[in-house]
C-alpha positions in Angstrom: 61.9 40.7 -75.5 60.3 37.2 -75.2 57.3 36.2 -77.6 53.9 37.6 -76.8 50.2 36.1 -77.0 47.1 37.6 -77.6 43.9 36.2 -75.9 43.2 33.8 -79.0 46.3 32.7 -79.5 47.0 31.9 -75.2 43.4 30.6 -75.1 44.2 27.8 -78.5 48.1 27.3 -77.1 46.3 26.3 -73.5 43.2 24.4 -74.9 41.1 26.4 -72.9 38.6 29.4 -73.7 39.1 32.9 -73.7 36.0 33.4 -71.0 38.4 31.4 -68.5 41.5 33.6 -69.4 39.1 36.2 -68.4 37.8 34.8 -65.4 41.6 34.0 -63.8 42.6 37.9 -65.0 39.3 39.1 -63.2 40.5 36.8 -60.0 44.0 38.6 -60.3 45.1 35.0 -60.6 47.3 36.2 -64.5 47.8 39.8 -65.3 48.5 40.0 -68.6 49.6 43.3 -70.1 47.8 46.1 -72.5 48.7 47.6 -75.7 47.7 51.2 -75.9 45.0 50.0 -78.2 43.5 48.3 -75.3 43.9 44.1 -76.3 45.5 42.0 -74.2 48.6 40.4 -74.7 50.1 38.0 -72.4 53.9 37.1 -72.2 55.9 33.7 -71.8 55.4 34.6 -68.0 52.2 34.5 -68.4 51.9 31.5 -70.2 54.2 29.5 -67.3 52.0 30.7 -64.5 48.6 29.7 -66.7 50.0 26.2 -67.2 50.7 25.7 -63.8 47.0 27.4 -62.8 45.1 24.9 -65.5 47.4 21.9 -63.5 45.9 22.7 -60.4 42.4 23.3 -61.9 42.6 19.7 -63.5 43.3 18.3 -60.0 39.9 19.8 -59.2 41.3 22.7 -56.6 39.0 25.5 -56.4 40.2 28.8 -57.4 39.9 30.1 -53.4 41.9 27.2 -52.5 44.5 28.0 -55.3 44.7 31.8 -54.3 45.6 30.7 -50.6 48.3 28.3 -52.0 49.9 30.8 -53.9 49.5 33.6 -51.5 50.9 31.7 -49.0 53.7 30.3 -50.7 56.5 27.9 -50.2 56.8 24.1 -50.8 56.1 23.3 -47.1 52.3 25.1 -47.9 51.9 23.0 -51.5 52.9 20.1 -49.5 50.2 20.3 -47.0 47.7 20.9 -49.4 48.7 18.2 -51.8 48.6 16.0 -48.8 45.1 17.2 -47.8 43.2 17.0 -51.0 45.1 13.1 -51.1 43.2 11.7 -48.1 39.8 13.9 -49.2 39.8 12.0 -52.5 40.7 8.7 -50.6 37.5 9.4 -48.8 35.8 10.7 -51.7 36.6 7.2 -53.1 35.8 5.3 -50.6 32.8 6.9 -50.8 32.1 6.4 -55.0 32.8 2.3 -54.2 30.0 2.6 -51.3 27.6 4.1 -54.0 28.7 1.9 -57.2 28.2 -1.1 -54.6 24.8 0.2 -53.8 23.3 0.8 -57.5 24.4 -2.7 -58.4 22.0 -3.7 -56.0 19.8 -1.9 -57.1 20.1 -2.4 -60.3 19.8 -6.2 -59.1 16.7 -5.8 -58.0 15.4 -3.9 -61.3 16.4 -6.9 -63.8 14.9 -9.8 -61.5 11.7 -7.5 -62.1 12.2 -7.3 -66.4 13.3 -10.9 -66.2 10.3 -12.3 -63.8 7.0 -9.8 -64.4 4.3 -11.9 -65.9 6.5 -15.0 -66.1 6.6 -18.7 -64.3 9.6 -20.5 -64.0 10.8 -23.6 -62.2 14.3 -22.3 -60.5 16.6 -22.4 -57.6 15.2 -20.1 -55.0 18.0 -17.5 -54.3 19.9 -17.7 -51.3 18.1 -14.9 -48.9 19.4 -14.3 -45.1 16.4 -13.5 -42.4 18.3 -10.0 -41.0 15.1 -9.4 -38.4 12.9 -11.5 -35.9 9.6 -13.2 -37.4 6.6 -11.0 -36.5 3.2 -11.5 -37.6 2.2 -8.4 -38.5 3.8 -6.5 -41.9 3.4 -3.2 -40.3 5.7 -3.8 -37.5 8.1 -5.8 -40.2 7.5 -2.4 -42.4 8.1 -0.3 -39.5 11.6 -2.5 -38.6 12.8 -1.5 -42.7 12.2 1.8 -41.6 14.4 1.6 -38.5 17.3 -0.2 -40.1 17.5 2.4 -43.2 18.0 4.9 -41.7 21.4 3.5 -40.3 23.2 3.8 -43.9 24.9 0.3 -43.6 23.7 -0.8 -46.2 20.6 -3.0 -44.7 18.2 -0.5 -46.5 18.1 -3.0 -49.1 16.3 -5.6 -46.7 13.4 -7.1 -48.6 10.2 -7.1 -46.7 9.3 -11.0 -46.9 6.5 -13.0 -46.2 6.3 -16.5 -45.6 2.8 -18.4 -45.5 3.0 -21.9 -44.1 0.3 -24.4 -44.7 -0.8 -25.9 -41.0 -1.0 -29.9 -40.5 -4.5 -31.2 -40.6 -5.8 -27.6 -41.3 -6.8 -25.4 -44.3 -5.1 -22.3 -42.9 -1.6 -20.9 -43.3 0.8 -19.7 -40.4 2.0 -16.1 -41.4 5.1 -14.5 -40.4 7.2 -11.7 -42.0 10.5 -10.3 -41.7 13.3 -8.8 -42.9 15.6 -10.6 -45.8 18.5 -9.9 -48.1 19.5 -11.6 -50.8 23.1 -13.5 -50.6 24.1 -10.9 -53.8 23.1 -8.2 -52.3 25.5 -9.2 -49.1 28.4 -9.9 -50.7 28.0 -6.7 -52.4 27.7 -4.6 -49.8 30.1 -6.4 -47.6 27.6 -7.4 -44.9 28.9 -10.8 -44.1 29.4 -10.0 -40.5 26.0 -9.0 -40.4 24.7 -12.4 -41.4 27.2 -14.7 -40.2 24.5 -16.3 -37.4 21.8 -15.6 -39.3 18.5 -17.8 -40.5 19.4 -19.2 -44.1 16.3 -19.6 -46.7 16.5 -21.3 -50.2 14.9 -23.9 -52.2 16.6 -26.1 -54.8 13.2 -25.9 -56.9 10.5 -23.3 -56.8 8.0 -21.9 -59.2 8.8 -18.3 -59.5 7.2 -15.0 -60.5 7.2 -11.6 -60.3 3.9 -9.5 -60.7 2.2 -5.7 -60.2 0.6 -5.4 -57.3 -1.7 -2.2 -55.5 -0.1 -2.9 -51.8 3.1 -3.9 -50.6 2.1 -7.3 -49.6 1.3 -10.6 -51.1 -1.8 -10.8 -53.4 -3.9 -14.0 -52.7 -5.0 -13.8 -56.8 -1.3 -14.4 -57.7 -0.9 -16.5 -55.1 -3.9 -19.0 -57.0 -2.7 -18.5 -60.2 0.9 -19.8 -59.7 -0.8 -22.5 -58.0 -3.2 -23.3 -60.9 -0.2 -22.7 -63.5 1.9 -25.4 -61.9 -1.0 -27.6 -61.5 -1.3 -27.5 -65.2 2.5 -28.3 -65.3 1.9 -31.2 -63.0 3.9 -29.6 -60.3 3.4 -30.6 -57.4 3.8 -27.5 -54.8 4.6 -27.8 -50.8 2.3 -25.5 -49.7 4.7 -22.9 -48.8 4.1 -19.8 -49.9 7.1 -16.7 -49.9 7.0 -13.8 -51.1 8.8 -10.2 -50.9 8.7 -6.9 -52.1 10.9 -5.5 -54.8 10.3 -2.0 -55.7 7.6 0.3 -57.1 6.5 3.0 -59.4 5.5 6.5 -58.7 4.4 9.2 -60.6 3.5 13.0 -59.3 4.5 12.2 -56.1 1.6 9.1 -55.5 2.6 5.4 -55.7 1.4 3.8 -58.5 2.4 0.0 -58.2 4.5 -2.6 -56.6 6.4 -5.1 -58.0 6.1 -8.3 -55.9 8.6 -11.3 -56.3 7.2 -15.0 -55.6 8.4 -18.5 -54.8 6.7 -21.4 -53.7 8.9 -24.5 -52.9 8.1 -27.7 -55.4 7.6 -30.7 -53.2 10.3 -33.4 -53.6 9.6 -36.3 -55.4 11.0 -39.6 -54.0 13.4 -41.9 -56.5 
């Protein structure tokens, strides 16, 4: 007669708890034996056929899938079903890189906000890739965002840019907007096909900042006060004014604020 177990000593030789040696008994998945005083014992049997359950529960099979394994039978049947659960975590894998590519955009996106909010700086604009056609009205360049994120390519992380530029021998701007993504965020995401014949924007020096905003769209406040802070830095400016949108908060369901990212190019000074 081999060695017998009870339901503590099977649950702390197979590191797992006595509810689970319950549940696979209540599944008919282990049928241990009773003693005429009603407890449980389980046999070396038992123990095998446990071991190789708790394998197949590690490899994340459910308990239905399991039962039609073993009710089925045979190596041909584990074979197929090995097989099968191989390509789904392939795909679930493929899947998991997708995602991790897509928080470390995002996640992009969030420091440039706790590095930039309230701060100027003198930097190198960012390369950034013009994915749409200029329009002059954000609502149609709001309502193109819209369009392409819904596509799950990844081009939900366009940046809804404007671009003010000052007009020769006039006080006026010319605005356009369109669609942009920053060079990180397309080598991330693998997009490079995407961009390969698109528009390229960057500067070698800009003032930067990032700031809270009530819209979506460019406030003409922050717009003088990066214009007055660089005129105390005796930085000269171009003009040019660029700005996108980064993110913003919620709360209960209602949109709180928006956290607006802005360069303006630094005019080059002649040798």
């Amino acid at each position: 007669m081999g060695k017998e177990y009870t339901i503590g000593q099977a649950a702390e030789l197979l590191n797992i708890s006595r509810d689970a040696l319950r549940f696979y008994e209540k599944k008919n998945l282990v049928m241990p034996k009773k003693k005429e005083n009603g407890y449980r014992y389980y046999t070396e049997e038992d123990i095998r056929l446990l071991l190789d359950l708790i394998c197949w529960r590690k490899a994340q099979c459910s308990i239905e899938e399991i039962r039609t394994m073993y009710d089925e039978g045979g190596p041909a049947c584990r074979n197929d079903f090995i097989a099968q659960r191989i390509r789904e975590e392939k795909r679930q894998i493929q899947e998991h890189r997708k995602l991790l590519r897509k928080l470390t955009v995002l996640q992009y996106a969030v420091k440039k906000i706790n590095a930039g909010l309230g701060r100027y700086t003198v930097c190198t604009m960012p390369v950034f890739f013009q994915i749409s056609p200029q329009v002059e009205s954000f609502d149609q360049v709001r309502g193109l965002w819209f369009a392409v994120s819904s596509q799950d390519i990844g081009l939900e992380h366009c940046m809804l840019h404007e671009e003010y530029k000052p007009v020769e021998n006039e006080t006026g701007y010319q605005y356009r907007c369109y669609l942009a993504m920053a060079e990180f965020a397309v080598k991330e995401l693998k997009l490079e096909d995407k961009v390969k014949d698109a528009p390229v924007l960057s500067w070698n020096r800009c003032v930067h900042t990032v700031y809270e905003a009530d819209t979506e769209q460019v406030d003409q406040d922050a717009v003088e006060r990066m214009k007055q802070w660089a005129a105390e830095q005796g930085i000269r400016l171009t003009g040019e004014v660029h700005a996108h949108y980064l993110w913003n908060n919620q709360k209960g369901g209602k949109f709180i604020k928006s956290y607006i990212e802005l360069f303006m190019p630094v005019e080059k000074i002649e040798e």
